[in-house]
C-alpha positions in Angstrom: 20.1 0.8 -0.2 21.4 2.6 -3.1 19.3 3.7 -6.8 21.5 5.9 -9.6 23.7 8.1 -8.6 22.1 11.4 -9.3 21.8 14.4 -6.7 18.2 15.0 -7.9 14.9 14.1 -8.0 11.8 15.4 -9.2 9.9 12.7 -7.2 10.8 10.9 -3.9 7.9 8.4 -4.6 5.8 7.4 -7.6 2.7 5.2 -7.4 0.7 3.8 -10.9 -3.1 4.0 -8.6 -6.8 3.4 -9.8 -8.7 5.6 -7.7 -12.2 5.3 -6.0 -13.9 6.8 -3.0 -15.1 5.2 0.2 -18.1 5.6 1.6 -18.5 4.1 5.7 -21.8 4.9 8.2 -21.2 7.1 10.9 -20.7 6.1 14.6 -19.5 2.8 13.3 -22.9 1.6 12.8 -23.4 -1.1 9.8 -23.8 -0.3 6.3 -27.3 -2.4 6.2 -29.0 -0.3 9.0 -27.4 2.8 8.2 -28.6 6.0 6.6 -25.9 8.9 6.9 -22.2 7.9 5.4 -18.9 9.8 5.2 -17.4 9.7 1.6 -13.2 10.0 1.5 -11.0 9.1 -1.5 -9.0 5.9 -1.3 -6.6 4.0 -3.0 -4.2 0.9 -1.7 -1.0 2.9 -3.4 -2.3 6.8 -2.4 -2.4 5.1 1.5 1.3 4.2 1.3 2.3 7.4 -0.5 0.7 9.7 2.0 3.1 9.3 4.8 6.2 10.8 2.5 3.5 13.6 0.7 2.3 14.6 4.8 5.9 14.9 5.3 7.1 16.9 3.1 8.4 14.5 -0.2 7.8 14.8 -3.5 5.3 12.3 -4.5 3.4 11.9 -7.9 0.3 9.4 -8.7 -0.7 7.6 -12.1 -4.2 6.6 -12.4 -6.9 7.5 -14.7 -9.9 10.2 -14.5 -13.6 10.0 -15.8 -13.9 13.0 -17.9 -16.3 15.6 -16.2 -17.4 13.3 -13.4 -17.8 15.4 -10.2 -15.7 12.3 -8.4 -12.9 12.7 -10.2 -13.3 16.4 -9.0 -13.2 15.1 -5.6 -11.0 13.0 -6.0 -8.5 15.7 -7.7 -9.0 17.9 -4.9 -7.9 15.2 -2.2 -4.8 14.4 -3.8 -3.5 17.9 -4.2 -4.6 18.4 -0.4 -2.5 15.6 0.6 0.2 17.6 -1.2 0.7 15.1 -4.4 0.9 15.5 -7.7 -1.2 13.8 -9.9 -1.2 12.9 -14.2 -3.9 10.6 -15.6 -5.9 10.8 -18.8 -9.5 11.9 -19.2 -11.6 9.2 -20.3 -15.4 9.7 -21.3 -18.1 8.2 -19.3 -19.8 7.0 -22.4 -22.9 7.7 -20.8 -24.9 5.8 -17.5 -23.3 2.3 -18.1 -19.9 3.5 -19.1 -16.7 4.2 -16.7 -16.5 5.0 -13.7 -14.5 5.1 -10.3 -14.8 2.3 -7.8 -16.8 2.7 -4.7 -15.6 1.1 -1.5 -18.3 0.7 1.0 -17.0 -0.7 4.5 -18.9 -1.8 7.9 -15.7 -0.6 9.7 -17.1 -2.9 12.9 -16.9 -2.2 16.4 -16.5 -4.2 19.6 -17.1 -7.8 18.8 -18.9 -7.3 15.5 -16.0 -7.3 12.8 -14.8 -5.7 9.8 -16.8 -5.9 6.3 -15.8 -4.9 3.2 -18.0 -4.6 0.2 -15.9 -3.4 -3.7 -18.4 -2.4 -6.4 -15.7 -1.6 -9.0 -17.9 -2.5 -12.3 -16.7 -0.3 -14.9 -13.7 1.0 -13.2 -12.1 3.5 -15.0 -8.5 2.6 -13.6 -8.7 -0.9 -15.5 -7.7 0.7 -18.7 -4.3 2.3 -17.5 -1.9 2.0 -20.2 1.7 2.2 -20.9 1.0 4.3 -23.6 -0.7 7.6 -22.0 2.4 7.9 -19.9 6.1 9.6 -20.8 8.1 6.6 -18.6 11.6 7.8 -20.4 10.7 11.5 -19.4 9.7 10.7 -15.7 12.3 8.2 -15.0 15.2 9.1 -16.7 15.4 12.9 -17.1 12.8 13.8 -14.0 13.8 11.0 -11.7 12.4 9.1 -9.3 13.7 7.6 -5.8 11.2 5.1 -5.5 8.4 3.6 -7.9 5.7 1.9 -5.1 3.1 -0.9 -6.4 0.6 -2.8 -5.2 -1.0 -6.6 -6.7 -3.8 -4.8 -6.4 -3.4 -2.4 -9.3 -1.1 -4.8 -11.0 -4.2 -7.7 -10.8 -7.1 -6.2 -11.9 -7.1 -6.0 -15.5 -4.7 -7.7 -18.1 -4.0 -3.9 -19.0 -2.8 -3.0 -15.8 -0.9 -6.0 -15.2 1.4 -4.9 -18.0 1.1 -1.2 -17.1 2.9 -2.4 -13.5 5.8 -5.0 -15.4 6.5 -2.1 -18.0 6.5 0.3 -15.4 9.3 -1.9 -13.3 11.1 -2.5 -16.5 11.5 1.2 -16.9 12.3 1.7 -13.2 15.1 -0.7 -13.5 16.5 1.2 -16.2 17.2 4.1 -14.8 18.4 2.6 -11.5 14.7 3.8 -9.8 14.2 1.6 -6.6 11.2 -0.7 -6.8 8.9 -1.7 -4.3 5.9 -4.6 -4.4 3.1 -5.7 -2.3 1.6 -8.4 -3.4 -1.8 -7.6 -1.3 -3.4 -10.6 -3.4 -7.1 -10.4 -3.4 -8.7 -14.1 -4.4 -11.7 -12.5 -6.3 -8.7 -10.5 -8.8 -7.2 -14.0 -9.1 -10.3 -16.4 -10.0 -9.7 -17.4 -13.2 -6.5 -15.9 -14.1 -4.2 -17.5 -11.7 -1.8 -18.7 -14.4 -1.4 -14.9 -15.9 -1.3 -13.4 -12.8 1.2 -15.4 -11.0 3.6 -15.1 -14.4 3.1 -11.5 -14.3 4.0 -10.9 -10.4 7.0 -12.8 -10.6 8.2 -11.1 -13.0 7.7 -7.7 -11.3 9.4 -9.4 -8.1 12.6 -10.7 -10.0 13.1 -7.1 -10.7 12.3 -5.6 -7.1 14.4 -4.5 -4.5 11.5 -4.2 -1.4 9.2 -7.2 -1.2 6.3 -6.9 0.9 3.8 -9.8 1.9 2.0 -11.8 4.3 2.0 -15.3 4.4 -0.9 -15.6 2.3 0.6 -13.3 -0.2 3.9 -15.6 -0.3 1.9 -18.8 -0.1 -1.1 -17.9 -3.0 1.1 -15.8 -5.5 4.5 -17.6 -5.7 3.5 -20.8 -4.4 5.8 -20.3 -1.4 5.4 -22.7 1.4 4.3 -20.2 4.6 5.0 -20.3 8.3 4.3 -23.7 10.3 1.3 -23.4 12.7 2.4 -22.1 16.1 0.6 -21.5 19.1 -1.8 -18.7 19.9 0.9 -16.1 20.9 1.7 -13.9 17.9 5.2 -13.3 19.3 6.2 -17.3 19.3 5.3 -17.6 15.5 8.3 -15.0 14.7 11.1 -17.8 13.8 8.5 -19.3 11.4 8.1 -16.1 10.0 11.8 -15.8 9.3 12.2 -19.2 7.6 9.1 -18.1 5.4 10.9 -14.8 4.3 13.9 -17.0 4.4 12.4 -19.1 1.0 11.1 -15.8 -0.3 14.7 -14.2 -0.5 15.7 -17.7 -2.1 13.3 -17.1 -5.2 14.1 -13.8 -5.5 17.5 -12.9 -4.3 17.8 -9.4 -6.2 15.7 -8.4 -3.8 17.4 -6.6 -0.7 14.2 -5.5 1.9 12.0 -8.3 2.6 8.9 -7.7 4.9 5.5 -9.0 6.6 3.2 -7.3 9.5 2.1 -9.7 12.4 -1.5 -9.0 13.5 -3.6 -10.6 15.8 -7.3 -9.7 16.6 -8.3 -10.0 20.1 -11.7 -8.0 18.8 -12.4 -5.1 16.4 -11.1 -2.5 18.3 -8.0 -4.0 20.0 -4.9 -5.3 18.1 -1.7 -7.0 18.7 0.4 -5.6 15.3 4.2 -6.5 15.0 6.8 -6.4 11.9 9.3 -8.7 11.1 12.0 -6.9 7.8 15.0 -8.5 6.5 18.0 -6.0 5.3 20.4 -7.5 3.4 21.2 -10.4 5.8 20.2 -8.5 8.9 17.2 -9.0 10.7 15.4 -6.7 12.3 11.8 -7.1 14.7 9.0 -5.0 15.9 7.5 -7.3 18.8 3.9 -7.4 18.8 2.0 -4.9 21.2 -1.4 -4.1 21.6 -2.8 -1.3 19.6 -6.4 0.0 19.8 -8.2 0.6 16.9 -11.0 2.8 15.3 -10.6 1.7 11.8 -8.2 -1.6 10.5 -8.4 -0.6 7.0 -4.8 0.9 5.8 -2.6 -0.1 8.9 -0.7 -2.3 6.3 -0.5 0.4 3.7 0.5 2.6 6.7 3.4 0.4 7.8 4.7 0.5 3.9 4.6 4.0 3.4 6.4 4.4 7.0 8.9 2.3 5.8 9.6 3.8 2.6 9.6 7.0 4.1 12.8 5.6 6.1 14.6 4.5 3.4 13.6 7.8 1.4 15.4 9.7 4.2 18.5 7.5 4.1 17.7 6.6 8.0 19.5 3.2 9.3 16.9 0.2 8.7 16.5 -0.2 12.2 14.3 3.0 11.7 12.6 1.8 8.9 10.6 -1.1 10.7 10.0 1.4 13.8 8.9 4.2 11.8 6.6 1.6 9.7 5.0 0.0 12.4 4.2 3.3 13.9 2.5 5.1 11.0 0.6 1.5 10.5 -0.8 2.0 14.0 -1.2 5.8 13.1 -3.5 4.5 9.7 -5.4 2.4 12.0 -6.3 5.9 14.4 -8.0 7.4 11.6 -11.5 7.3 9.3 -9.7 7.7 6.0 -7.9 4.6 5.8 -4.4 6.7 5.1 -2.6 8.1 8.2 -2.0 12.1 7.8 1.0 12.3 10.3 1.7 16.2 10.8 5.5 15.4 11.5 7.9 13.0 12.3 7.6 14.0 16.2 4.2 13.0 16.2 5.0 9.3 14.7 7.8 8.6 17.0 5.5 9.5 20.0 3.2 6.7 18.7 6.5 4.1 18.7 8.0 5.6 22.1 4.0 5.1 23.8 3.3 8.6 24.4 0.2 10.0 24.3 0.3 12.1 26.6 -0.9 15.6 25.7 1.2 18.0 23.8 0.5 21.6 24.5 
């Protein structure tokens, strides 16, 4: 997988972002009974990007800031500790019942009580990114970027944003920038606006070179039929997964890198998570094995940025599922919903099965 043929870049990985901050009860306790919470930054595209920043590659965000609000302060100060760079533009509160950035607030679960989720992202100030407060020529064709990362998540929630992301790809394309796109579709984004949405994501996918989906994501953005119903094993449904990713390359065949994650839940805390990637015409499988988990939020985003990271290095794609699949299970390990690997030693371990204790 090839982009322009330049020696240089100013950024291994870009990522157009609306930032929030998370807030989840300690102990994994629930949020309804709970009184004492740990706040960390979060974003969909900062989790992907944060395996290539911990590792050492240039990575810049796009997003927006509240003017003067001590969370964008927070939030400011987490991105430049996970080593990324960072323009957005200032945007006044305009008082109590202006702008704002999202809050997540998550029951992480534990045992047999799962996973919830609540978004409170009324007046989010990352709705409002705009083509306009961003230098696209400048970044992409003199700085120059290796990889421009986006999510359906930034590119669904506003009508603003959604032409941020195809004008963003458009630019990319340009200048021979690599593109990737998970859908993550989200049906309360969606309700309503199915018709603009799904025009709007097809466009950014006839342009991409890495598609990333489940089979909901295939299925409920591009109307793609998904895998026939197998049996309980994760590991027998794999062929069906092919013939889905099979009709996804059809539709969009300037694609080269098509992939999905297999998870299955035997409770909160204990996973089976696989991969399935096609390169080119190559296939290439991470069998499902069980994982255990302290916090499910982010594997996905983890097994992206893993991914990405692979190609970033020019690594054979072999590498790229393994190395995915292991920072996804890395994600999973820790309470900030982005995996902070401290080197590539460390992720391999997690592939090979060793945990044994490094001294």
């Amino acid at each position: 997988m090839k982009n322009q043929l330049r020696k240089e870049f100013a950024y291994s990985l870009v990522v157009p972002t609306s930032m929030g901050v998370r807030l989840i009860p300690e102990n994994s306790a629930p949020v309804h009974s709970s009184s004492t919470f740990i706040l960390n930054v979060t974003s969909a595209e900062t989790n992907v990007a944060s395996i290539a920043s911990y590792l050492g590659l240039p990575v810049k965000v796009l997003t927006n800031f509240v003017k003067d609000s001590p969370i964008a302060a927070i939030i400011k100060n987490n991105l430049a500790s996970r080593h990324m760079a960072f323009e957005g533009k200032e945007i006044p509160q305009g008082g109590p019942w202006g702008y704002r950035h999202q809050f997540n607030i998550a029951d992480i679960g534990y045992g047999s009580r799962g996973p919830r989720v609540h978004n409170d992202r009324a007046g989010e100030v990352g709705r409002l990114l705009s083509v306009n407060d961003f230098d696209l020529d400048t970044l992409f064709g003199k700085k120059g970027v290796q990889i421009v990362h986006m999510s359906g998540l930034i590119a669904a929630l506003s009508p603003e944003t959604g032409a941020f992301c195809l004008e963003l790809a458009r630019t990319a394309k340009k200048y021979g920038t690599l593109i990737s796109f998970d859908l993550n579709y989200r049906a309360s984004f969606w309700k309503n606006r199915e018709k603009e949405l799904k025009e709007i994501f097809i466009q950014i996918a006839q342009v991409a070179d890495i598609l990333v989906g489940n089979e909901e994501d295939f299925q409920l953005c591009f109307g793609i039929e998904g895998p026939e119903e197998g049996g309980k094993d994760l590991s027998s449904k794999i062929d069906s997964f092919k013939v889905m990713i099979g009709r996804v390359k059809e539709a969009f065949p300037n694609a080269s890198v098509f992939a999905t994650t297999l998870r299955q839940v035997i409770d909160t805390n204990n996973h089976l998570w696989g991969a399935i990637m096609l390169e080119g015409d190559n296939w290439y499988v991470a069998e499902p094995r069980p994982i255990t988990v302290l916090d499910r939020i982010g594997g996905g985003d983890g097994f992206v940025g893993g991914m990405l990271y692979g190609i970033l290095r020019g690594w054979d794609p072999e590498k790229w599922i393994q190395f995915g699949w292991a920072t996804g299970v890395m994600a999973t390990t820790f309470l900030t919903d982005y995996a902070q690997p401290a080197d590539e030693e460390q992720v391999w371990s997690i592939w090979q099965g060793n945990a044994r204790v490094r001294r």
